[in-house]
C-alpha positions in Angstrom: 0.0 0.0 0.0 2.8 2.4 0.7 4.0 2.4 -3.0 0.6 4.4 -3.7 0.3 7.5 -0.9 0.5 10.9 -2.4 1.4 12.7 0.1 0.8 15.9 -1.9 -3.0 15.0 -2.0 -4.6 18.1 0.1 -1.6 20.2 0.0 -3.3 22.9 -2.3 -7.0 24.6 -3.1 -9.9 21.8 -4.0 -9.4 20.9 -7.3 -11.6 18.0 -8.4 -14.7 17.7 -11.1 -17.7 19.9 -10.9 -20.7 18.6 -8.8 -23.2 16.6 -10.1 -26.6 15.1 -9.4 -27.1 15.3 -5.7 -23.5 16.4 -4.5 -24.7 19.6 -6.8 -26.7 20.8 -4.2 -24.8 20.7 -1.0 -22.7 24.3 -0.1 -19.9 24.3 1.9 -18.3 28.1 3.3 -15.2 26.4 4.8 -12.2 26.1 3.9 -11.8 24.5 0.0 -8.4 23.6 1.2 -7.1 20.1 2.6 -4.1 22.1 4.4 -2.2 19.2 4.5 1.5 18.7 3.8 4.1 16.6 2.3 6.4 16.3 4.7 8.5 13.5 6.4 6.3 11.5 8.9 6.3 8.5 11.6 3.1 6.8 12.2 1.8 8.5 15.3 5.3 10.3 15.7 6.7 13.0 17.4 7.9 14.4 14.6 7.4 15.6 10.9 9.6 17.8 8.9 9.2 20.1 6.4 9.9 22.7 3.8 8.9 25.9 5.0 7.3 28.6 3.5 5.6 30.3 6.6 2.1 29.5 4.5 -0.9 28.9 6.5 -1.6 26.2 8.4 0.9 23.7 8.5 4.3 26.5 7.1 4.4 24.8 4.3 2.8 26.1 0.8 0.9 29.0 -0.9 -1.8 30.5 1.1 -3.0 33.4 3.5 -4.9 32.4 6.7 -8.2 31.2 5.8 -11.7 30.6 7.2 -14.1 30.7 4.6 -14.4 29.7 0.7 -11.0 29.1 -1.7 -8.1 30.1 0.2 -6.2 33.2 -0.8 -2.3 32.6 -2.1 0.2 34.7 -0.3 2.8 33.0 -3.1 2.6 32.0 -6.6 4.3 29.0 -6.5 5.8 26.2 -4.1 8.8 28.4 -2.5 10.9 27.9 0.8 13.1 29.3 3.2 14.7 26.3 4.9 13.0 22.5 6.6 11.4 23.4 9.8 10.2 20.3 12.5 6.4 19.6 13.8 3.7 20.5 12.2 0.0 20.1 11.8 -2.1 18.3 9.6 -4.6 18.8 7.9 -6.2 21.3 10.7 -8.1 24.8 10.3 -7.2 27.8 12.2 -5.6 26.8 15.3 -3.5 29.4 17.1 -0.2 27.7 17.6 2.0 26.7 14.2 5.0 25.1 15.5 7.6 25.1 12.7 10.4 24.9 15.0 14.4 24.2 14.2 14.6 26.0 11.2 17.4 24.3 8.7 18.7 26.4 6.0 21.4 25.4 3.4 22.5 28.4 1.7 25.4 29.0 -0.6 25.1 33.2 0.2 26.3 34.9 3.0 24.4 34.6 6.3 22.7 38.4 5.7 20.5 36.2 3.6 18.8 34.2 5.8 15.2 34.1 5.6 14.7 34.7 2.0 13.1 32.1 -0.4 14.2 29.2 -3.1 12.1 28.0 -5.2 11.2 24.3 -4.7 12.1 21.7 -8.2 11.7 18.6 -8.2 9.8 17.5 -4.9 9.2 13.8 -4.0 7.6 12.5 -0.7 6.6 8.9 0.2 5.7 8.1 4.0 9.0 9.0 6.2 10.5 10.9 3.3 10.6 14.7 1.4 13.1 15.7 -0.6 13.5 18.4 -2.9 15.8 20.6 -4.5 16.3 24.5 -3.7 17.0 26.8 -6.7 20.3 27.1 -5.2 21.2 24.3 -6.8 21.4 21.9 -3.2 19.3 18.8 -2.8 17.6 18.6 0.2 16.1 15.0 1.8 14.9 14.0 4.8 13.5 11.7 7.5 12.3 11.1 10.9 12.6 8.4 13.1 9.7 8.5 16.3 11.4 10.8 17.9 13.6 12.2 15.8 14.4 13.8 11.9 17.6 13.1 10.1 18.4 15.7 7.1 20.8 15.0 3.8 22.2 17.6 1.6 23.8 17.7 -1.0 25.8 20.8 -1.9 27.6 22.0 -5.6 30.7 22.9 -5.5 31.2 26.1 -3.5 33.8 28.2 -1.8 31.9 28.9 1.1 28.6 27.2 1.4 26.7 26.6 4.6 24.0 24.7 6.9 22.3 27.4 9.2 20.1 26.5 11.6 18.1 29.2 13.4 16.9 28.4 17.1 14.7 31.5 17.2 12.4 30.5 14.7 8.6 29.5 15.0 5.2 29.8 13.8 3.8 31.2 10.5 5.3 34.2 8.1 1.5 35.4 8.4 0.2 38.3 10.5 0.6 37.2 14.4 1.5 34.2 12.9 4.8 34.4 14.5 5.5 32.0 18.1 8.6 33.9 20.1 10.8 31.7 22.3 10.3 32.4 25.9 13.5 31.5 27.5 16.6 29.7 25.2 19.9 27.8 26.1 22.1 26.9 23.3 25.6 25.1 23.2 28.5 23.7 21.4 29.5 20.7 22.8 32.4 19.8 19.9 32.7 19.8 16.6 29.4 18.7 15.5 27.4 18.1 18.1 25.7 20.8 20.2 22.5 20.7 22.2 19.6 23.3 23.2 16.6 23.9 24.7 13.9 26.4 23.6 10.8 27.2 25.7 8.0 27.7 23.3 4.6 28.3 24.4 5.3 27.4 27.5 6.6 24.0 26.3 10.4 23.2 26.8 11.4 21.7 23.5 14.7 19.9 24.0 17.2 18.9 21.1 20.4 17.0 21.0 22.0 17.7 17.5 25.4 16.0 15.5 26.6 17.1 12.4 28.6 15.3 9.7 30.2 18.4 8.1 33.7 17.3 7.5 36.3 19.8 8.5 34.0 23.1 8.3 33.8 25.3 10.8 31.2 25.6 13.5 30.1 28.7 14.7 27.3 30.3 16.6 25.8 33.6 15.7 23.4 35.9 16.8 21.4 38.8 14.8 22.8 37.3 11.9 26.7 38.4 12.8 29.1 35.2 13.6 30.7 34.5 17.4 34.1 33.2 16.5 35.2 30.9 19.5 31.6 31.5 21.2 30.4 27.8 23.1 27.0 29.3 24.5 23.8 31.9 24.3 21.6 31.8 26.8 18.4 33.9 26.9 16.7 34.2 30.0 14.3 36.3 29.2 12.6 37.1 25.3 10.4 39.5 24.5 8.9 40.1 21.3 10.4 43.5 20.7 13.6 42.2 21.8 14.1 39.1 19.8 16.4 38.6 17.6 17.4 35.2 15.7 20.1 33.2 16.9 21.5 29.5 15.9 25.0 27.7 14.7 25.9 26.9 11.2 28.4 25.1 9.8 30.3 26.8 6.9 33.3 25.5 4.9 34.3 24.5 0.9 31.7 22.5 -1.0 33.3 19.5 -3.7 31.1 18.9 -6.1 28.0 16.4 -5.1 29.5 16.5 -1.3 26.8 15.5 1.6 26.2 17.0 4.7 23.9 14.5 7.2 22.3 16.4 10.0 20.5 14.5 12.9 18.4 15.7 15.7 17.0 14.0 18.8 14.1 15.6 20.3 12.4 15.5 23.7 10.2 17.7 26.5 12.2 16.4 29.1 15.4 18.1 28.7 18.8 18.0 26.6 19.9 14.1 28.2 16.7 12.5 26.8 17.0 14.3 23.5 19.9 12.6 23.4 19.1 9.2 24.4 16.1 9.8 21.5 18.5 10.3 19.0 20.6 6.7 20.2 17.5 5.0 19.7 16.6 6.3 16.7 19.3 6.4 14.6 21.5 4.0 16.9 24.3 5.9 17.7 26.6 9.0 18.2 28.2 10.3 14.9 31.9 9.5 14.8 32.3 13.6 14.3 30.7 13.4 18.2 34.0 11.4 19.8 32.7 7.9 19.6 31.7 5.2 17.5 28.3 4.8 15.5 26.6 5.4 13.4 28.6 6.0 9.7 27.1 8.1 6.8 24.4 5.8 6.0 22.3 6.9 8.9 19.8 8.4 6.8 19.5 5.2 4.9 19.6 3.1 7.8 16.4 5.8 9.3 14.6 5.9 6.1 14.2 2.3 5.9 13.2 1.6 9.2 10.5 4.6 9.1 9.7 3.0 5.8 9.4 -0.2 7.0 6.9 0.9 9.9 4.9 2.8 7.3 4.4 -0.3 5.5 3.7 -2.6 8.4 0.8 0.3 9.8 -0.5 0.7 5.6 -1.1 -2.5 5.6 -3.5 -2.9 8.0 -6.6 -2.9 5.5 -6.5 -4.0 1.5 -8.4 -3.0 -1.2 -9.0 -5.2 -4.7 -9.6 -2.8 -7.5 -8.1 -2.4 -11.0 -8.5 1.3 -10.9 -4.7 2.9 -9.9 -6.5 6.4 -9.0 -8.8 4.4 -6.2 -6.0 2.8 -4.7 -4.0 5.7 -4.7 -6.8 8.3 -3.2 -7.6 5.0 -0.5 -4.2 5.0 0.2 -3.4 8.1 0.9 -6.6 8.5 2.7 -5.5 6.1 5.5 -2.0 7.2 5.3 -3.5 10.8 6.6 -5.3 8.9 8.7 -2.4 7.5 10.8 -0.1 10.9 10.7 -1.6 12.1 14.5 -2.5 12.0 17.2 1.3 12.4 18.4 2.3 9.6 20.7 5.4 10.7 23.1 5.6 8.1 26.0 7.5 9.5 29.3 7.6 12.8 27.4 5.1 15.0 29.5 6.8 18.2 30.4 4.3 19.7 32.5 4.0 16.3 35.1 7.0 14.3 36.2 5.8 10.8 36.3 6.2 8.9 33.1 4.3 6.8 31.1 2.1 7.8 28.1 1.7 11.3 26.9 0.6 12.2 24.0 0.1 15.8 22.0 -1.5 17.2 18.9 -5.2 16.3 19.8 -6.7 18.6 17.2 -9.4 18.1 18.4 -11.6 15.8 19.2 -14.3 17.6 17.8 -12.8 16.5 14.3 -11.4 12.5 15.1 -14.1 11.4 17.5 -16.9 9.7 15.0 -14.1 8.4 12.4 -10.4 8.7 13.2 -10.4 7.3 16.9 -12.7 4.6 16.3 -10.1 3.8 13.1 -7.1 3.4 16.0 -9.5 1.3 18.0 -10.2 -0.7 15.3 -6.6 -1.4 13.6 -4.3 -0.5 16.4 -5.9 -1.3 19.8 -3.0 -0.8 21.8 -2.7 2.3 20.7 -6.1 2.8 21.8 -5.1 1.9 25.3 -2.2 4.4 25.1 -4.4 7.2 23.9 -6.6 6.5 26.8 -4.4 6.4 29.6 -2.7 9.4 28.6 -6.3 11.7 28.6 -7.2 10.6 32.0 -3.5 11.8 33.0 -4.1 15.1 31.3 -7.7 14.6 33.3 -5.8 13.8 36.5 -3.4 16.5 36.1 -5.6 19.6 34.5 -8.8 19.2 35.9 -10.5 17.7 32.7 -10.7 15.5 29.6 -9.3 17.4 26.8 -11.4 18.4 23.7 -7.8 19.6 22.0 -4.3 19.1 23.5 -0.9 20.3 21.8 2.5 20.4 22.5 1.6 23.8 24.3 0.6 25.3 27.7 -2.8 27.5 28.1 -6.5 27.6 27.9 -6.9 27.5 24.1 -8.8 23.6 24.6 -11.4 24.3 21.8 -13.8 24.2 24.9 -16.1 26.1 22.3 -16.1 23.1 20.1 -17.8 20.5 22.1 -18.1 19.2 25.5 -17.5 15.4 26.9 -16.0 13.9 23.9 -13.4 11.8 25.2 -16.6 9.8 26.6 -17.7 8.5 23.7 -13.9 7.3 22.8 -13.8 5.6 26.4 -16.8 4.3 26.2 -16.2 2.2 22.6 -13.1 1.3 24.4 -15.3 -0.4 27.7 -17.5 -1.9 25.6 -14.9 -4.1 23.8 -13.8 -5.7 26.9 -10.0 -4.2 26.1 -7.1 -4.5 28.5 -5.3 -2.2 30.0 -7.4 0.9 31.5 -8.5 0.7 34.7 -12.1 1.3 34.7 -12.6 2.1 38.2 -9.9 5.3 37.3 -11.5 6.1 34.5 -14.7 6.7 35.6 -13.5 8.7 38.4 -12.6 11.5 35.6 -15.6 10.6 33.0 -17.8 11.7 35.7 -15.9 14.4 36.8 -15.4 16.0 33.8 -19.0 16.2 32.9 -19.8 18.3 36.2 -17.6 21.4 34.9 -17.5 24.0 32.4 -20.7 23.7 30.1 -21.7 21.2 32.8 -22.5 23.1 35.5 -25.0 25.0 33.2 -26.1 21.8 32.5 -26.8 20.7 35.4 -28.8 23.4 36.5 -30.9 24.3 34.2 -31.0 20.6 31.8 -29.6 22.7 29.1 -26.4 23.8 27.8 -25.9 26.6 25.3 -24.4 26.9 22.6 -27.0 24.2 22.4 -24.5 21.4 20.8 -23.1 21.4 24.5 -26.8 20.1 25.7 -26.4 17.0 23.1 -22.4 16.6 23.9 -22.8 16.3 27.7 -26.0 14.3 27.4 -24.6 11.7 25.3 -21.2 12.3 27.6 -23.5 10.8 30.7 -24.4 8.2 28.4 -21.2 6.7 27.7 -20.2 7.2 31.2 -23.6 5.4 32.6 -21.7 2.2 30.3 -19.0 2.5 32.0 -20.6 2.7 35.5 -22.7 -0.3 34.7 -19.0 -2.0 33.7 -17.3 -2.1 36.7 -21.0 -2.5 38.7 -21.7 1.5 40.5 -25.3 0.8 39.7 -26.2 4.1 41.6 -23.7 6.4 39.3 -25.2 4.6 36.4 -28.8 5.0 37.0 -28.1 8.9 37.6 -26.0 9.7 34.2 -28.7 7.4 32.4 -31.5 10.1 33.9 -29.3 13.0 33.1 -28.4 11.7 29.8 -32.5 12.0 28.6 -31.9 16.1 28.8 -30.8 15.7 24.9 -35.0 16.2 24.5 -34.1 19.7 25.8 -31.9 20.7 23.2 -35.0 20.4 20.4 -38.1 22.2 19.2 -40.9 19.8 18.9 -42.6 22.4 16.4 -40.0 22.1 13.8 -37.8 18.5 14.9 -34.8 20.8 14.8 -32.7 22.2 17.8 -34.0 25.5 19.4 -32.5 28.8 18.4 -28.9 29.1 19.6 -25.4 30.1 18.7 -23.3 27.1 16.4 -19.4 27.2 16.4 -19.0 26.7 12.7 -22.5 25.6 10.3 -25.9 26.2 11.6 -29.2 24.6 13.0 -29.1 22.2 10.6 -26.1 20.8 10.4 -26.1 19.9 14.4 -29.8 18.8 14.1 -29.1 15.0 12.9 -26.8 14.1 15.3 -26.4 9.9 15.6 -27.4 10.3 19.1 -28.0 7.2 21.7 -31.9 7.6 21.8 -33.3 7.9 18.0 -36.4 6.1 18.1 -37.2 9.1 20.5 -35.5 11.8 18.2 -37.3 10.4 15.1 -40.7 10.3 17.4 -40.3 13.8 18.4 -39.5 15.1 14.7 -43.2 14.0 14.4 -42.3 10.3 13.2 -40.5 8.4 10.4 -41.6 10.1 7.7 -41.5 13.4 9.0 -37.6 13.2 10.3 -37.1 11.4 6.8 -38.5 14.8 4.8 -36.3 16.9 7.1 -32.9 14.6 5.9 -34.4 14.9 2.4 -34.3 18.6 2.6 -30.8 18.7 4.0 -28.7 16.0 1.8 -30.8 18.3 -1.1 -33.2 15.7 -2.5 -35.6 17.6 -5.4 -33.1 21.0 -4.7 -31.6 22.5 -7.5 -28.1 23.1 -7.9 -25.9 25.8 -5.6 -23.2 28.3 -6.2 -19.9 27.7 -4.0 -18.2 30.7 -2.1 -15.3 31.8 -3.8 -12.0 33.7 -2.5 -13.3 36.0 0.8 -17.0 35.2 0.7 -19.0 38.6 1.9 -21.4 38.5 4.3 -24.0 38.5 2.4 -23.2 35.2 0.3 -22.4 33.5 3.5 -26.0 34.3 4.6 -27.5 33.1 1.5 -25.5 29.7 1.4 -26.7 29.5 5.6 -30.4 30.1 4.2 -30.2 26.8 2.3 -29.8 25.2 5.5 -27.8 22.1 3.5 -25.0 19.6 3.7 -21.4 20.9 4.2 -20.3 17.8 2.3 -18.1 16.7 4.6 -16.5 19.8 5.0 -18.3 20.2 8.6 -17.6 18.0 11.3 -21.1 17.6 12.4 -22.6 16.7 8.9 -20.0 13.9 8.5 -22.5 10.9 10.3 -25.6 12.2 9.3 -25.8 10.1 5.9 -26.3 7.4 8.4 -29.3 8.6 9.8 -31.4 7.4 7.2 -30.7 3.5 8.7 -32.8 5.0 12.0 -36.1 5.2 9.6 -35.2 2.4 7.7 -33.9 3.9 4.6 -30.2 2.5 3.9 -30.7 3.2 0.6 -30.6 6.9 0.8 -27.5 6.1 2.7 -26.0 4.4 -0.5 -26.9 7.4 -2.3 -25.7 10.2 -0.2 -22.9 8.0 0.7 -21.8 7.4 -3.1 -22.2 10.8 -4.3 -19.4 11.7 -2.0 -16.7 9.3 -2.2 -16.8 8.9 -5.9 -17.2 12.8 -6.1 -15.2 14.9 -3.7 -11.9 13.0 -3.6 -9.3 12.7 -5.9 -6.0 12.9 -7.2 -3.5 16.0 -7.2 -2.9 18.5 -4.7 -6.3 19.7 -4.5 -7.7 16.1 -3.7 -10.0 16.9 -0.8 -12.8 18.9 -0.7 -11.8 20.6 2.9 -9.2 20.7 5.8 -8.5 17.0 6.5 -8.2 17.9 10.5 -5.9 15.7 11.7 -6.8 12.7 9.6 -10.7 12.9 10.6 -11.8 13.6 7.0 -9.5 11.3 5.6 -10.6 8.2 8.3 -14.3 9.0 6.9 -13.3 8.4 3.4 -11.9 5.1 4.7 -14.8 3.4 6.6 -17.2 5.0 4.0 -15.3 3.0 1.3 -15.3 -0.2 3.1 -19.3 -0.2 3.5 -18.6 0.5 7.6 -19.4 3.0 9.5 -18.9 3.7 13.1 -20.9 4.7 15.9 -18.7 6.8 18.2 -19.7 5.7 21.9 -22.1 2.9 21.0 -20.0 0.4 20.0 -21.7 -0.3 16.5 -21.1 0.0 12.9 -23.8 0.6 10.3 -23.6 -1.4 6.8 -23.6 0.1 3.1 -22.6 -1.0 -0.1 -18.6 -0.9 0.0 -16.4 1.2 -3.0 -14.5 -1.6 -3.0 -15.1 -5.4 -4.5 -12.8 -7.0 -1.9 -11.2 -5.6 1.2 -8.9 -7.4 4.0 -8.5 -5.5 7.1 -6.6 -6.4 10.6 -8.8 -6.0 13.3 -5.6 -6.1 16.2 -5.0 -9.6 14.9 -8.1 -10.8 13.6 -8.9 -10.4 10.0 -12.2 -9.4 8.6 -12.9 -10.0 4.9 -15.3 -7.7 3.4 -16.2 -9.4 0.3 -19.3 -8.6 -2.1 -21.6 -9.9 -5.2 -22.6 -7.8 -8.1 -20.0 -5.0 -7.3 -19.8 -2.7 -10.7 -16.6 -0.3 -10.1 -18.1 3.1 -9.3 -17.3 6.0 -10.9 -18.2 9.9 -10.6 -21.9 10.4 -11.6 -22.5 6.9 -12.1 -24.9 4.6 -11.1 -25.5 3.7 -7.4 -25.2 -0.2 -5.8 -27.4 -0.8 -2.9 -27.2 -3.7 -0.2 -29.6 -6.3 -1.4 -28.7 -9.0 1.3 -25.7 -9.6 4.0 -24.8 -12.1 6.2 -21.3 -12.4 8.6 -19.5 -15.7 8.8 -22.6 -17.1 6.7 -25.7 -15.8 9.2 -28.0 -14.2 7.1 -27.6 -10.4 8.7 -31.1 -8.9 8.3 -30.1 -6.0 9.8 -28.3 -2.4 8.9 -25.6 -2.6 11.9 -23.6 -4.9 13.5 -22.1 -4.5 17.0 -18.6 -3.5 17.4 -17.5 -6.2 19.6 -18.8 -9.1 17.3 -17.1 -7.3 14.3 -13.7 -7.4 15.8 -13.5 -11.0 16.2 -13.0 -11.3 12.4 -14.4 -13.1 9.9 -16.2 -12.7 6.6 -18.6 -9.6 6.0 -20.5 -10.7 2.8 -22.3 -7.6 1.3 -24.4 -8.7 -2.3 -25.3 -5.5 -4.7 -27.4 -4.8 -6.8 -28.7 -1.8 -9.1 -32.1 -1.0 -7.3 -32.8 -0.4 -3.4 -34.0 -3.4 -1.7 -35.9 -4.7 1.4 -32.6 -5.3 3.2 -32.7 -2.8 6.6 -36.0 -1.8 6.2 -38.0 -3.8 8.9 -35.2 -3.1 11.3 -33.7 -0.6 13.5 -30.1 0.5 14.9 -30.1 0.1 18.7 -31.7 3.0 20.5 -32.6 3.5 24.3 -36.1 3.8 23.7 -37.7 0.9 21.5 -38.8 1.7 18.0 -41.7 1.1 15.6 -39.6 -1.1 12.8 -41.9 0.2 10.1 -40.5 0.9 6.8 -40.7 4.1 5.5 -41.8 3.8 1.7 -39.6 5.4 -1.4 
């Protein structure tokens, strides 16, 4: 599988086919932009690296910060000032950039640090970017878990150089900028030196070694050298009194001659850095006074990291003939499996180790598709994930909605409330080792009683209004929990708080009550998968009723919309909100609603909605997804959607539809399921719809549109037969709910 990622998918303005037949009618105002990037990547690692542009999001690219409609280019072409470390993916605006460790190889004098090469010849592959400056040197690199190794390769030269500034951060956009608080940098010997930066609030340690050969080292400050200087300490930055500072390495380029430059990173100080880098790349560079690791390093890194990326990749297997497919499935999971950022004994604001884990953006974006992806393929990494929110619980005083490598109150706490419920919760219910239960629900509980819960809890409602829905279902998936390790008493109460959901709704219209929405509208928060349905449905005013209002929304009978286009006014936004229509999975909250239809018994209108979407807003090319892929959660919702699966965040269930795919193999944490169909015709853009005509799982006739998380897991064959026309299959049948539901079909 790793032969066909394109990393470069998402890295520039949506740029795929013009709309047609249903997808024609949804509008989507954010962000026509995947703001990905191509950089060097572990699975779940530390680290990524990066040419840098100072481009919003991720530093790496064309484009101005951007909220709304086709982003704005601040450059006219790929360009780049040097390969920075961490960055985002995928994610929308967030206020901290990282981009830290700025490496520069430049062949003019240091006076010229900061401006821009063009960018030839790019190539990336998972755990590798490479590219060429218009300087004439070749750039590559790599990065192991915890830490990057660069390659470059100069032209002959009289005086060429490796610059690396220390001062460096954040974006080249207004305020975009992240100033060092405090910074400690030194020269151990020729090529090695270590540091530490403190960067919003965050104490980012690195050990460094350089295979330069006999050039010089040298620190400088305000871009003028310190012959013979060791150290530069900086107690105390302020942003009018910052000025950059770093070491370079500067000597006579032969022709084709390399320059390998490693770094070790950690939060926990210069020592562990170090230690990082020795398991990483094995070794101290003979330039560092001791034996290890030889020029091949890079090699010897890429491979591994390679070899991981293949090992994670394939975890699921698609059968199609059609290279484009596997290349957009492909990548799709490959940005699935880029964050969250797993740094075990890492936590700099806690001494104890154990797990820890960063870039959490946000939980408002992973919880329905990405998290329930790691549960499914990687389980232990589940565990991981989990343990290290209820030390961030333990520690902070609540379950994170967003966490970054980064102190401060930016959380995202407008987002949502009580999401990491619904991820503990999935984890309960599979019977999975290695949480402790009794612990957990400590903080579940806890963490539902603050913030938008106290509101909550006094008056049953919550506004903005989504926080009502978030914090009911929250006491739902903690009630599980309570019932799991056997506090009946805790478990009756959340169950009685968690029916308050009815409070968020207007039984006039079967929508929610007038409030404020972080991002969309009414609509797009009023279909929400929640754990009672047969009650939701009943008080839209019945099956057919709720069914009109999804009609409406996915644009059934509507005629075809206009898309914003570069800085929408006011007055377009307002008109698009008017339609009160699907974001196409540009909005978090519309992402599960296709799947409401199985609650009145219409899977086919799944199929439909469903299809219209993966065969029409992904693709090849930089501009392959329709919106910001937010940390892989857009991405992991292409993925189940293609393999006829969908889950259920918090109730421990997936919903069936007709897979994209004719054949698929997927490791469940050991145990294989094969999804195999009948009648599959390869779908294409505009073409015609398959629907589920019949199932069954390990040869039991599945009459049924779901199947329960726990049973899927085990393995085993998933038989899905097609056909051309929608069928009885899931009609007489309902999803779990709390309250029992009427399983009467509701006609075409």
């Amino acid at each position: 599988m790793i032969e066909h990622v394109d990393p470069f998918i998402g890295t520039s303005a949506t740029d795929l086919p013009v709309p047609t037949g249903l997808a024609a009618t949804w509008w989507w105002p954010k962000p026509q932009v995947g703001n990905t990037h191509p950089g060097a990547t572990y699975p779940f690692g530390m680290v990524s690296a990066c040419a840098y542009s100072g481009s919003y999001p991720t530093g790496y690219g064309l484009y101005e910060l951007n909220t709304e409609g086709v982003p704005p280019q601040r450059r006219d072409r790929q360009l780049a000032s040097g390969f920075t470390h961490f960055q985002q993916s995928g994610t929308g605006a967030i206020r901290k950039y990282y981009n830290y460790f700025k490496v520069t190889p430049m062949l003019e004098p240091l006076d010229s640090l900061g401006a821009d090469w063009e960018l030839l010849d790019e190539r990336a592959e998972p755990g590798y970017y490479a590219a060429t400056l218009s300087s004439g040197i070749r750039a590559e690199i790599t990065v192991g878990p915890k830490s990057a190794v660069h390659r470059y390769t100069f032209p002959a030269h009289r005086d060429a150089r490796l610059v690396i500034d220390f001062s460096a951060g954040g974006l080249g956009i207004p305020y975009g900028a992240t100033v060092p608080l405090r910074a400690h940098l030194e020269a151990l010997g020729p090529g090695v030196a270590q540091a530490e930066i403190v960067v919003e609030g965050a104490p980012l340690a690195v050990h460094l070694e350089c295979d330069a050969g006999d050039w010089r080292q040298l620190l400088w400050y305000d871009r003028r050298l310190m012959p013979g200087g060791t150290r530069l300490d900086f107690d105390r930055i302020r942003p009018t009194t910052l000025r950059p500072f770093g070491l370079m390495w500067r000597g006579r380029a032969e022709p084709g001659q390399v320059v390998e430059l490693r770094f070790g990173f950690s939060l926990r100080g210069v020592e562990q850095a170090k230690a990082n880098l020795l398991a990483d790349c094995g070794g101290t560079s003979t330039a560092a006074a001791g034996a290890g690791v030889t020029a091949t390093s890079f090699d010897a890194r890429h491979a591994e990291t390679s070899a991981a990326w293949r090992r994670h990749l394939g975890k699921i297997r698609v059968e199609t003939p059609s290279t484009e497919r596997r290349q957009v499935f492909a990548t799709a999971l490959y940005h699935s499996l880029i964050k969250p950022c797993f740094a075990p004994d890492e936590s700099p604001f806690w001494p104890t180790d154990g797990p820890f884990v960063f870039d959490l953006c946000t939980m408002w974006d992973i919880y329905r598709t990405q998290l329930p992806l790691i549960t499914a393929l990687f389980p232990d990494r589940a565990v991981e994930l989990a343990n290290a929110l209820l030390y961030v619980c333990e520690e902070e005083g609540n379950l994170p909605i967003g966490y970054r490598m980064a102190k401060g109150a930016d959380r995202f706490s407008r987002q949502g409330s009580a999401l990491a419920q619904t991820f503990l919760a999935d984890l309960c219910q599979l019977g999975v080792t290695g949480v402790d239960w009794d612990w957990a629900l400590v903080h579940m509980d806890l963490d539902l009683r603050r913030a938008y819960g106290e509101e909550y809890l006094l008056r049953g409602v919550a506004h903005p209004v989504t926080h009502t829905l978030d914090l009911a279902f929250g006491y739902h998936c903690t009630a599980l929990v309570a019932r799991y390790v056997g506090d009946l008493q805790l478990a009756a109460q959340c169950e009685e708080l968690a029916t308050q959901w009815r409070n968020a709704y207007d039984p006039g219209t079967g929508l929610l009550v007038d409030s404020s929405f972080y991002e969309g509208g009414k609509w797009n928060y009023s279909f929400r998968v929640l754990h009672d349905m047969a009650a939701r449905i009943e008080l839209a005013g019945g099956d057919e009723a709720f069914l009109a209002l999804l009609d409406a929304f996915f644009g059934y009978g509507a005629d075809p919309v206009t898309q914003v286009g570069v800085r929408p006014g006011v007055a377009e936004l307002l008109a698009g909100y008017a339609l009160n229509r699907f974001e196409g999975l540009n909005n978090e909250p519309d992402m599960e609603v296709p799947w409401a239809y199985h609650y009145v018994g219409r899977p086919d209108r799944t199929a439909e909605v469903v299809h219209a979407a993966v065969q029409g807003q992904f693709g090849l090319g930089r501009g392959g997804l329709p919106g910001n892929d937010d940390s892989g959660g857009l991405s992991s919702w292409y993925v189940w959607a293609s393999l006829g699966l969908f889950p259920i965040a918090g109730q421990s269930m997936y919903l069936v539809n007709a897979p994209a795919f004719s054949q698929a193999r997927v490791d469940l944490g050991g145990e294989e399921l094969a999804i195999e169909t009948t009648g599959f015709v390869e779908p294409t853009p505009g073409g015609p719809v398959q629907y589920v005509q019949s199932a069954s799982l390990d040869g039991r006739p599945l009459h049924q549109s779901w199947v329960s998380a726990r049973e899927l897991h085990r393995g085993g064959r998933l038989q899905i037969d097609l056909g051309p026309e929608p069928s009885a299959w899931g009609t007489t049948s309902r999803p779990p709910s709390v309250s029992p539901s009427s399983p009467t079909a509701v006609a075409s």
